[in-house]
C-alpha positions as CSV (number, residue, x, y, z in Angstrom):
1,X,-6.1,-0.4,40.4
2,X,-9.8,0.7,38.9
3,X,-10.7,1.0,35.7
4,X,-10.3,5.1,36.3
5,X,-7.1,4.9,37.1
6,X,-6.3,2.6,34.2
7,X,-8.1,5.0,31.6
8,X,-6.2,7.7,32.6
9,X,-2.6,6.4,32.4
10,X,-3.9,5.3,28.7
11,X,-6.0,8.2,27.8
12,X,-3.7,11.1,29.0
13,X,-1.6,12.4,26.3
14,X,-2.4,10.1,23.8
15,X,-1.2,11.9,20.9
16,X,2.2,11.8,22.2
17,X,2.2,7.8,22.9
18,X,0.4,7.5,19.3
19,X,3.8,9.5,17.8
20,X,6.1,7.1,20.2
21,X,4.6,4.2,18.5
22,X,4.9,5.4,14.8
23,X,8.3,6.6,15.5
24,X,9.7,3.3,17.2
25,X,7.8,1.5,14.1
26,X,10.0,3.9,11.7
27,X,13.4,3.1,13.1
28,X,12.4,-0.5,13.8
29,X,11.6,-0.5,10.0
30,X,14.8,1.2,8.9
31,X,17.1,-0.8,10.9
32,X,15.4,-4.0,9.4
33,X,16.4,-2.5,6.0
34,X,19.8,-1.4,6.7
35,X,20.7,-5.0,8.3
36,X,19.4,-6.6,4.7
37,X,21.2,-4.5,3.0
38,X,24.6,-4.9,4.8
39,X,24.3,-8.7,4.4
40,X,24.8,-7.9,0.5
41,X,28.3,-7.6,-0.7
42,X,29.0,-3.9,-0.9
43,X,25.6,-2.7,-0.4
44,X,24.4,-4.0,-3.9
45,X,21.9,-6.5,-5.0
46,X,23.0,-9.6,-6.7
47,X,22.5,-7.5,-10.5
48,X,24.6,-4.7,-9.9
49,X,27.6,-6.8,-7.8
50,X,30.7,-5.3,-10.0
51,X,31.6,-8.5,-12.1
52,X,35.3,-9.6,-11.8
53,X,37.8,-9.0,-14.7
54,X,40.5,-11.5,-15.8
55,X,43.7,-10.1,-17.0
């Protein structure tokens, strides 16, 4: 394989690959979030965890 052939594959629609990137960034990013937040006890942060009542 030249360097032609290599610039091509990576050139050629390379506003499409760019988008590919950002978008597999943005779900990678939001699926880190949501599996933080579903370690929490009902999706809350330790401040807003409902406090228990005695009877």
């Amino acid at each position: 394989m030249n360097w032609g052939h290599l610039k091509n594959l990576i050139f050629r629609n390379w506003k499409e690959k760019l988008l590919a990137v950002v978008l597999a960034f943005l779900f990678w990013y939001m699926i880190k979030a949501q599996a933080a937040r579903s370690n929490m006890p009902y999706g809350y942060g330790p401040e807003r965890m409902p406090k228990p009542t005695s009877l």
